[in-house]
C-alpha positions in Angstrom: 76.3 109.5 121.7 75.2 105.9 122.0 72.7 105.8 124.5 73.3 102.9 126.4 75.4 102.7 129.7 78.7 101.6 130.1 80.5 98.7 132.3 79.3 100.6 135.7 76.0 101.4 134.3 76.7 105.2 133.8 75.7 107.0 130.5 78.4 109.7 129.7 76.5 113.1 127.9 79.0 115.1 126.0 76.8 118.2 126.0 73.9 119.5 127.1 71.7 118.4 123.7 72.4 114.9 124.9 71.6 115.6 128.5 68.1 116.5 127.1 68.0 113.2 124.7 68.8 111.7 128.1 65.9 113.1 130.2 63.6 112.7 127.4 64.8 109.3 127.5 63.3 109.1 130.7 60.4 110.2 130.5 59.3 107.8 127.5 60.4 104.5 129.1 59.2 105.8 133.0 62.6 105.7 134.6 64.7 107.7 137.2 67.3 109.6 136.0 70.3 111.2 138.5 73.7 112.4 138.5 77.1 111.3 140.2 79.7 113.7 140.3 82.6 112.4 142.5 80.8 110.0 144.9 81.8 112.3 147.7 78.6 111.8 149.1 76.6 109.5 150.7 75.6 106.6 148.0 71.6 106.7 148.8 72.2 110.6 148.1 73.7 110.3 145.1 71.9 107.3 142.7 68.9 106.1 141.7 66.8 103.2 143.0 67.0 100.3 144.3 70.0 102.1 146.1 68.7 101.8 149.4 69.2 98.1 148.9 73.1 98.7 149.5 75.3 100.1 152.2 74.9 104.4 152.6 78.4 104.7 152.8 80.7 107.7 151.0 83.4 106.9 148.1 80.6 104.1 146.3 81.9 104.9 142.7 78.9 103.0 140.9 75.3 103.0 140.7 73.4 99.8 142.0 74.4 97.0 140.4 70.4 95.8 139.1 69.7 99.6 138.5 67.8 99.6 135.7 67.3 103.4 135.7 69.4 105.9 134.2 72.7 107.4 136.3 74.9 109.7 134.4 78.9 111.0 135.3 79.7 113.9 133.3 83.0 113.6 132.8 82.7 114.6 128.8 81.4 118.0 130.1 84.6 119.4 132.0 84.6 122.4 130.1 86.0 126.4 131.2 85.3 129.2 129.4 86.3 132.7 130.5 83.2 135.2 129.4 84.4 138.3 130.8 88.2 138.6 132.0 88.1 142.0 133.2 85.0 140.5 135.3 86.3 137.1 136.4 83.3 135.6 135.0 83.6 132.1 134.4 81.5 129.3 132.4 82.1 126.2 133.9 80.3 122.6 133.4 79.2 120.7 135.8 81.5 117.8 135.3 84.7 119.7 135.9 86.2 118.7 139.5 87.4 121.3 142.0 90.7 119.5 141.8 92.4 116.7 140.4 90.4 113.6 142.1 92.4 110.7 142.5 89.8 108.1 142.8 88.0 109.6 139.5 86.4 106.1 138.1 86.4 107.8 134.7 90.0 108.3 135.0 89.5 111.5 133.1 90.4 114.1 136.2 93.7 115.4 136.0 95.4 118.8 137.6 95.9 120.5 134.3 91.9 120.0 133.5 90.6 121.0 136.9 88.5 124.6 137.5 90.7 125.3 139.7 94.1 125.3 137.9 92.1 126.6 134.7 91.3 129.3 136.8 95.1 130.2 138.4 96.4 130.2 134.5 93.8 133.3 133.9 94.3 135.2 137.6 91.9 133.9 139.1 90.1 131.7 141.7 87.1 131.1 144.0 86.6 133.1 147.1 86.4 130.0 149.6 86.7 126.1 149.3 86.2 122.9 151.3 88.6 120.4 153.2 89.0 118.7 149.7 88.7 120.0 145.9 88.3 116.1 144.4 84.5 117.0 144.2 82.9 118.2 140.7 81.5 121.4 140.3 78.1 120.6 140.3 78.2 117.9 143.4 79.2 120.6 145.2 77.5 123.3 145.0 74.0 121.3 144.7 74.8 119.6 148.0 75.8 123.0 149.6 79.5 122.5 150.5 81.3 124.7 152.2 84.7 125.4 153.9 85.5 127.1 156.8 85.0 130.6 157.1 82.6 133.8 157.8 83.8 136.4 155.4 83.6 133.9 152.4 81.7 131.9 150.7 81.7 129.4 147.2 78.0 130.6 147.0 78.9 134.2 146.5 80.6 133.4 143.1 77.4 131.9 141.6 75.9 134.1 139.5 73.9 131.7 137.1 72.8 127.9 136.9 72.0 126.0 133.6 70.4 122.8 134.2 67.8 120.6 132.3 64.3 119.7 133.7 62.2 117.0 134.4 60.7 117.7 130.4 63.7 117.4 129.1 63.7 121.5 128.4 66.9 123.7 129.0 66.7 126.7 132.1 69.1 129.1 133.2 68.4 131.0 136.8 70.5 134.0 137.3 71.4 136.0 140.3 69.9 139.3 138.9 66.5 138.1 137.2 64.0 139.8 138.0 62.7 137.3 140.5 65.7 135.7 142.0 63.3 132.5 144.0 64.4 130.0 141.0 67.9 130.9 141.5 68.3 130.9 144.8 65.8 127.5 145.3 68.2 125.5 142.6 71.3 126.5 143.9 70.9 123.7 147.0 68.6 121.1 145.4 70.5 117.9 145.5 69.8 116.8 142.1 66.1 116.9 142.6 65.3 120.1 140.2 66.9 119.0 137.3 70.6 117.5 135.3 72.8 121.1 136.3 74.8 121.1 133.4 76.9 124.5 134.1 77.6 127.4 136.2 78.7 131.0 135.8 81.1 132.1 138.4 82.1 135.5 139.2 85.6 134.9 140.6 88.0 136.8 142.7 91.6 137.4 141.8 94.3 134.8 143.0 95.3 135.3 146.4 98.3 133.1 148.3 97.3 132.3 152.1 99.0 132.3 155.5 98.7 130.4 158.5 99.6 128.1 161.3 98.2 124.7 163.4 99.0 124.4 166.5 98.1 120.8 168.5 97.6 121.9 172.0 95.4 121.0 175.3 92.4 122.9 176.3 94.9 124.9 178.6 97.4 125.8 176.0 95.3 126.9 173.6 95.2 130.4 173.2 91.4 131.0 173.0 89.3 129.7 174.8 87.5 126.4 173.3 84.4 126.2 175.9 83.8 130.0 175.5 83.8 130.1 179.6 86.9 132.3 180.8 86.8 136.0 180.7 91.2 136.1 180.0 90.6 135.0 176.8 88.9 134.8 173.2 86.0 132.1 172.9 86.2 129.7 169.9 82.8 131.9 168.5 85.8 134.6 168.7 88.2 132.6 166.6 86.0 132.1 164.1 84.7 135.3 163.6 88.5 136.8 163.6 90.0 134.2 161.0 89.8 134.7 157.2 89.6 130.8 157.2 89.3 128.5 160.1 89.3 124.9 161.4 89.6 123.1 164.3 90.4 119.1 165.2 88.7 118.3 168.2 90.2 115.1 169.9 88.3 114.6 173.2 88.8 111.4 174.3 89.7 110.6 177.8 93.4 111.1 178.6 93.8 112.3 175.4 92.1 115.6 175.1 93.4 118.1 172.6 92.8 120.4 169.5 94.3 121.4 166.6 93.0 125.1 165.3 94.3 125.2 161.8 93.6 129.4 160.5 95.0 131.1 157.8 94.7 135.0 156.6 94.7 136.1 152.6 97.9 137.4 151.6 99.0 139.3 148.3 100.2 137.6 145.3 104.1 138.4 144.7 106.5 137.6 142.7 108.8 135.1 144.4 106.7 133.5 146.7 107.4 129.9 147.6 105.3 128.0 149.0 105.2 126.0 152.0 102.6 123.7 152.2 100.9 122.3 155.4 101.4 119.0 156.2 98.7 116.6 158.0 100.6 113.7 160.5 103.9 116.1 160.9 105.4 113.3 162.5 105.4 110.8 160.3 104.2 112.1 156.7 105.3 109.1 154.4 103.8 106.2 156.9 101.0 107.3 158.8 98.0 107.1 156.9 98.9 103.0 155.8 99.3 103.0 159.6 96.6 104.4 161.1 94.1 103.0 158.6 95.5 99.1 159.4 94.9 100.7 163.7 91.9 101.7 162.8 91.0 98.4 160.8 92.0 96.4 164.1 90.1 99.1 167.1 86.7 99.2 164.7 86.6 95.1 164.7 87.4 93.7 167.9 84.7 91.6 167.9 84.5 90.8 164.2 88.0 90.2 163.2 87.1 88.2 160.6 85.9 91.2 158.6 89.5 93.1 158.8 91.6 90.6 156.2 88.5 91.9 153.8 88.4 95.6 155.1 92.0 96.1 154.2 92.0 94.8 151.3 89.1 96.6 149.9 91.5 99.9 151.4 93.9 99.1 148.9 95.7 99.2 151.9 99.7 98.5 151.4 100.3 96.1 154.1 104.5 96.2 152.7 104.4 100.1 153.4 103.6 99.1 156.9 105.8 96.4 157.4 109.0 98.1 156.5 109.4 99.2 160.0 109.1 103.6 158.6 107.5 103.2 162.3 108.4 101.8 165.4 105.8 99.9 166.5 107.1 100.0 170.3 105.3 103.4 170.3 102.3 102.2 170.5 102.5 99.8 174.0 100.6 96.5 173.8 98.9 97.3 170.2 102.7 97.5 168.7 103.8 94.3 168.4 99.7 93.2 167.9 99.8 95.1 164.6 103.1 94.4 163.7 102.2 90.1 164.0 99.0 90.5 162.5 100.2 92.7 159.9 103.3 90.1 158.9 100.6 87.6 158.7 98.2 89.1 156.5 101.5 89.5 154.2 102.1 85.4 154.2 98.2 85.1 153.8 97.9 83.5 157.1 94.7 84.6 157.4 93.3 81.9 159.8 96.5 83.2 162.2 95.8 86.8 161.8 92.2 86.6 163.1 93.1 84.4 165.7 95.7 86.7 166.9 93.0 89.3 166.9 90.5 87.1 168.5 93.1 86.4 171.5 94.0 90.2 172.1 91.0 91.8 171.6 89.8 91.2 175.3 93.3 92.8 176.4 93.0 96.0 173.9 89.9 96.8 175.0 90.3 96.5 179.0 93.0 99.3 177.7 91.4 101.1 174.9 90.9 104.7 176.7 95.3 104.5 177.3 95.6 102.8 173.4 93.9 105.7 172.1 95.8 108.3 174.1 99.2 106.8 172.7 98.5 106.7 169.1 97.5 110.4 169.5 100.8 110.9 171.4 102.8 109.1 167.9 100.6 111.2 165.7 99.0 114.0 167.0 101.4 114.7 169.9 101.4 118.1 171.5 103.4 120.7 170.5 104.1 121.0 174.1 106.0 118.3 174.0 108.4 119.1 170.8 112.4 119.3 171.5 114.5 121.9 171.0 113.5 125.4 169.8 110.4 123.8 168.1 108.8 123.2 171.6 105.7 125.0 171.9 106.0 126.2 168.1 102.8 125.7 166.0 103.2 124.4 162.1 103.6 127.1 159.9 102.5 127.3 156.4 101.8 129.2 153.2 100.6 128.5 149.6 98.5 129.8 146.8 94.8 129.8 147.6 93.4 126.9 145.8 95.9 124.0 147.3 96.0 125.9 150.3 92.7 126.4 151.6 91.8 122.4 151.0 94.1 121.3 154.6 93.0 117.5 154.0 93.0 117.2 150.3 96.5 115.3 151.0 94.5 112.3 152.6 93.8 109.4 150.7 90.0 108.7 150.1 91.0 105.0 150.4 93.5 104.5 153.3 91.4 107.0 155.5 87.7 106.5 154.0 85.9 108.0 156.6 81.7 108.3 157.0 80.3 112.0 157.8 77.5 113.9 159.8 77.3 117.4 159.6 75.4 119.4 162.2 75.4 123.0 161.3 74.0 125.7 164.2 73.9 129.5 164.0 77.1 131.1 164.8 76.0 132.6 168.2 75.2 128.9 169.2 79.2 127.8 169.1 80.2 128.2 172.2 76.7 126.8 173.9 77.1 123.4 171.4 80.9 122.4 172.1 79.8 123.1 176.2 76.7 120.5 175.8 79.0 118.3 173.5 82.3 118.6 176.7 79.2 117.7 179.3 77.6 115.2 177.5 80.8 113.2 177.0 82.2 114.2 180.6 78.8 112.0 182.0 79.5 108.8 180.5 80.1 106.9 183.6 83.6 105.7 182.9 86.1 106.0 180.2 84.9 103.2 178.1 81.6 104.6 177.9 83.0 107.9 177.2 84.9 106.2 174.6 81.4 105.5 172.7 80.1 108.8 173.0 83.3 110.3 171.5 83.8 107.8 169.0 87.1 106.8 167.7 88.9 109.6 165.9 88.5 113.4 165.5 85.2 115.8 165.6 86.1 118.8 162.7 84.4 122.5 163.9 84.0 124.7 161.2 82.1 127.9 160.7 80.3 128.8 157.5 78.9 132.1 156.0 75.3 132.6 156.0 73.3 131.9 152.4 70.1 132.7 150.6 69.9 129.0 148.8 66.6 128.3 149.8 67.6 124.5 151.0 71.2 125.4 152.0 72.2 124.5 155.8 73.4 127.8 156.0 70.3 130.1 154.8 69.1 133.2 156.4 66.5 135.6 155.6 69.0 138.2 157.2 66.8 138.8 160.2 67.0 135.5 162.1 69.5 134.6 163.9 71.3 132.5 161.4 72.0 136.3 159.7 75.5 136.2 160.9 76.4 132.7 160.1 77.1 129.2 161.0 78.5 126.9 163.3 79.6 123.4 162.0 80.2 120.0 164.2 81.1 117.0 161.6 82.0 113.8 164.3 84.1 111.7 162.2 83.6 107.6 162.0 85.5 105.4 160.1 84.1 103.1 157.2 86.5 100.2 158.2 84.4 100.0 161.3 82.2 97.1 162.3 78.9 99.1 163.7 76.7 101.5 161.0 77.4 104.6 162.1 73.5 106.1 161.1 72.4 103.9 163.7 74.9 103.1 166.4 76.4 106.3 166.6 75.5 109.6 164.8 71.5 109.1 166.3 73.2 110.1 169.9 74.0 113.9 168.6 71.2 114.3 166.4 69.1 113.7 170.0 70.6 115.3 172.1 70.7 118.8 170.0 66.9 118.2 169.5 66.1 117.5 172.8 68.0 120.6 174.0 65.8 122.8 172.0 69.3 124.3 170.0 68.2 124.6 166.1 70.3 122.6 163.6 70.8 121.7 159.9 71.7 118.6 158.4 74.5 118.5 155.4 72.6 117.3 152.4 75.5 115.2 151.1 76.1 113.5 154.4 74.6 110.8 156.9 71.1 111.8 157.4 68.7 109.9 159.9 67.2 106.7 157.9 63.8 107.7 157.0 63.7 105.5 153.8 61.3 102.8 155.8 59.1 104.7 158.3 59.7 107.9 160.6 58.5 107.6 164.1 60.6 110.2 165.6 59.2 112.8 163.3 62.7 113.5 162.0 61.1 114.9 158.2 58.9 117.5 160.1 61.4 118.1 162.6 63.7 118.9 160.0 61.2 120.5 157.6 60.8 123.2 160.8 64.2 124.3 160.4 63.8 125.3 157.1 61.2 128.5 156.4 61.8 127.9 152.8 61.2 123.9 152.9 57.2 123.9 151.4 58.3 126.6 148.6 60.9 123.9 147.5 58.8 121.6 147.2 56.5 123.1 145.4 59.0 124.6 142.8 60.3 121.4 142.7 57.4 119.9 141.7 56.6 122.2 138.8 60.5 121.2 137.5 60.0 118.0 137.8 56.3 117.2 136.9 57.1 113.4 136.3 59.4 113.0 139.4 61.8 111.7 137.4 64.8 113.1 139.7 63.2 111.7 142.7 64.6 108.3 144.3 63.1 106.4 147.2 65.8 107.9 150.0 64.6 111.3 148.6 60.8 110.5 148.6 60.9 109.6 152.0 63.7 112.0 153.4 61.8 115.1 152.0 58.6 113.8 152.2 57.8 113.7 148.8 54.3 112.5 148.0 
């Protein structure tokens, strides 16, 4: 291994000998040294300093570009080993993604080399997974990912973690040593213990899934999402009753609606065909080109100098949307906008385009609360309003486990790059959060107000098992009342938009759940409050009060990491790291 970085600045380890080279690296020339596994998470969370210096944003596929510190991508250690077959017990590097990633910078991801597929050839396959597999091994499970359900959990089929220190030395933790407090603290630890280089997991045996989505109003649904009428199930009912569980949350005025996606574990058998859910039912080919050129438009209304940029850093295929695969009439007074500034864009009239923009925008958003509710009509429309036999008939769907599970691993990272929050709340809390969450929205003193508080495009609810990772959102000591698991609220924001969405709009729910007294948990991967240049709302101790296990982390952490060589600024400060 030459130890220099390549055109990004990334140094590539093909084992864990040079992982060690690389630490000890480190430590003789006083530098950082962190890991990126598929840039899933949010940039300051991921690199070394001066990141803080650039944008937080997801999907930021290289380290600083005057980083003089040391960031590695493991894609030379993607490696599966079976151990025990009769077991299901698994050796996996870090490096390996879930799934085949598609924006992989390395280009080395495929299907054929993911854990995943590896794992389906032997039998086998992990009890539970996120909304997306295009994450590596190690990301994950160090950031505490999780799908959506309370009988299973990813974190169950960890049973060991190799990872090398801040010396430069080799440790394993294991599930059953003798004193389990490593384990469970490095399990969760964001990259801060040490380089994770693999992971034993005890796996289950391949299982197909089952399920439906419906896209109904409040009304329609057949539980109860407010948890207020005694005729019907609550949505804490729902989740507890699924194997696996989601549920699209569009609350917008005029447009309210959700979309509970579930599915329950079937048998492998021979013969089974698969029939794969399908996100935008209406339009499958077009919509995502689409709605990511909307969304370009709605987020920079009064900036539309920024979209000509915006889209093309999408990648966005401006001829996919001009071939008419939609009709643009749909959509009222935003058709033919789109459609114009769309054709223009495509003659590199940029100079017309944002004038176009400029003289619409006052119109579009004197109408925005009726634009939204007819885009939702085009792509999320109600099944309630299908013809034929289909009315009133949810989307049915079924598929082997691993390609199953992950309902949005269709979307494109780059034509819907969306920014993330993640509040997580104990299970008992569900039904309490969406209520404060309906009222909070219903007060806004007119639609366009209510508008801001909602944002633009959907909220995801998801529910999560409860954990003993000492830093995971989800941890219990099985006696509070996070015991029985947990209740997830991720408002979505687009990265096309104008406004930063850690200060103009994800500060608004972090508030209001602290002011209300209700006990939450911030994803570790996703948009945290910005504590990188001073904290005067407290949000490190707040934070640090939600976590019984916080100080012990810390302190482990420290004896790992005697140098601090994992630590960045964004950490230092968002931890409290002296």
């Amino acid at each position: 291994m030459s130890l220099t970085p390549d055109e990004w600045g990334f140094y590539h380890p093909s084992n864990e000998q040079e992982v060690m080279l690389l630490v000890q690296m480190a430590n003789r020339e006083n530098k950082q040294i962190r890991t990126c596994g598929a840039a899933h998470s949010q940039s300051w969370a991921i690199y070394t300093d001066p990141v803080t210096s650039g944008p937080n944003v997801t999907n930021q596929e290289t380290p600083p570009a005057d980083s003089s510190q040391i960031n590695l991508l493991l894609d030379q250690m993607m490696e599966v080993k079976v151990l025990d077959k009769t077991r299901g017990l698994v050796r996996a590097q870090a490096g390996v993604h879930l799934g085949y990633d598609p924006s992989d910078i390395s280009g080395t991801s495929t299907l054929e080399n993911s854990l995943l597929y590896q794992l389906w050839q032997h039998g086998l396959t992990l009890s539970e997974l996120g909304g997306i597999i295009h994450q590596t091994l190690g990301g994950f499970m160090s950031t505490g990912s999780a799908g959506g359900s309370l009988k299973y959990s990813f974190q169950d089929n960890i049973q060991a973690i190799r990872l090398v220190d801040g010396l430069g030395q080799l440790v394993e933790f294991c599930r059953d040593d003798e004193d389990t407090d490593g384990f469970y603290a490095a399990m969760v630890s964001m990259g801060l213990f040490g380089i994770v280089v693999s992971v034993d997991l005890l796996c289950e045996p391949a299982f197909n899934i089952a399920g439906q989505e419906a896209t109904v109003t409040y009304q329609e649904c057949q539980f109860d999402f407010f948890g207020e009428s005694k005729d019907k199930p609550s949505l804490e009912d729902f989740m507890r009753d699924v194997d696996y569980g989601r549920v699209n949350w569009w609350p917008q005025p005029g447009a309210e609606r959700i979309l509970p996606w579930q599915a329950q574990r079937i048998p492998c058998v021979t013969g089974f065909t698969p029939r794969p859910y399908q996100e935008f039912t209406n339009y499958p080919a077009a919509a995502e080109p689409v709605i990511s050129i909307i969304y370009a438009v709605l987020g920079n209304l009064d900036t539309p100098e920024l979209i000509p940029e915006k889209v093309r850093q999408a990648g966005l295929s401006l001829q996919e949307v001009a071939d008419n695969l939609i009709d643009f009439s749909q959509f009222g007074i935003l058709g033919p906008v789109v459609k114009d500034f769309v054709n223009q864009l495509l003659a590199e009239e940029f100079d017309k385009a944002i004038a176009l923009i400029q003289q619409k925008a006052p119109e579009i958003k004197a109408n925005l609360p009726e634009v939204m509710q007819t885009i939702l009509n085009v792509f999320q429309s109600l099944d309630s309003s299908k013809q034929g036999m289909d009315k009133g008939t949810p989307q049915v769907f079924q598929h082997h486990a691993p390609w199953g599970l992950p309902m949005d691993n269709q979307a494109s990272d780059e034509l819907l790059d969306i920014e993330f929050s993640e509040l997580w709340f104990p299970i008992g809390r569900a039904n309490q959060v969406v209520q404060i969450l309906r009222d909070y929205f219903d007060e806004a003193s007119n639609d366009h107000e209510k508008l801001k508080r909602t944002g633009l495009f959907t909220i995801e609810v998801y529910m999560a098992k409860a954990c003993q990772a000492w830093m995971g959102m989800g941890y219990s000591d099985g006696k509070d009342e996070w015991a029985e698991g947990a209740f997830r609220f991720e408002p979505l924001w687009f990265v096309d938009f104008a406004e930063d969405p850690q200060r103009e709009f994800y500060p608004q729910f972090w508030q209001l759940f602290r002011d209300k007294g209700i006990p939450y948990r911030l994803h570790w991967g996703k948009m945290l409050p910005d504590v990188t240049q001073a904290d005067p709302k407290g949000w490190v101790d707040y934070f640090r009060s939600q976590y019984p296990k916080w100080d012990a982390f810390l302190t482990m952490r420290a004896q790992m990491d005697p140098r601090q060589r994992f630590v960045s600024h964004y950490w230092r400060k968002q931890l409290g790291i002296s």
